[in-house]
N, C-alpha and C positions, 0 to 999 in steps of 0.2 A: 182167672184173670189176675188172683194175688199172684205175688211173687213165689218162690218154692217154700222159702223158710215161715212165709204170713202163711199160706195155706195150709201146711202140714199143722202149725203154733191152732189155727182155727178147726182144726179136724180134730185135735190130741184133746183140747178143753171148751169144756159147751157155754163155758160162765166169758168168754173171752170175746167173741163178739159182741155182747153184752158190753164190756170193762169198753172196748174200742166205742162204741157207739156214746158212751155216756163220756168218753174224753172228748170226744169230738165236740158234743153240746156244750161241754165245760166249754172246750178253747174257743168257737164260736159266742160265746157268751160274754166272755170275757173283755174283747175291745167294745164290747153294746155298753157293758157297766162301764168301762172305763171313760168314753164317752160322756156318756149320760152322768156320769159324776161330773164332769169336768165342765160341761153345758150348764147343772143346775148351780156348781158354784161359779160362772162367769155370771151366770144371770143374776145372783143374788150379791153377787160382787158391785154390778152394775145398777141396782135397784139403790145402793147405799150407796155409790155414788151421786146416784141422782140428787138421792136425799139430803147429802152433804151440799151438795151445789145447791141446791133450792134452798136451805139454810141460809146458806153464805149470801145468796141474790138478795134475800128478804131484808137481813143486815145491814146488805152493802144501798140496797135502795133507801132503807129509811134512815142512813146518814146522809145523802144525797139529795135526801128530799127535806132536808132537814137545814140542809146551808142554804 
């Protein structure tokens, strides 16, 4: 089903499907981390912002409550 040149490169060396199988996993892997990076610092980006804003509420009410 390979093409000529994949078939014959898979016939000549036994270590090569192997070397193919383990880039695949790599390049499949790779938008999962990139991902998954980029979700856990939105998240953690958005937890400090919260935490900025509830700050600032707390502040901003007990000068408010205070005139």
């Amino acid at each position: 089903m390979a093409c000529p040149m994949c078939k014959a490169a898979l016939e000549e060396d036994s270590r090569l499907p192997n070397a193919y199988q383990t880039s695949i996993l790599f390049m499949l892997s790779v938008p999962g981390m990139i991902f998954t990076t980029l979700g856990v610092g939105l998240v953690m980006l958005g937890r400090r912002e919260a935490k900025a804003l509830e700050g600032s509420e707390l502040s901003g009410n007990g000068s408010s409550a205070a005139q």
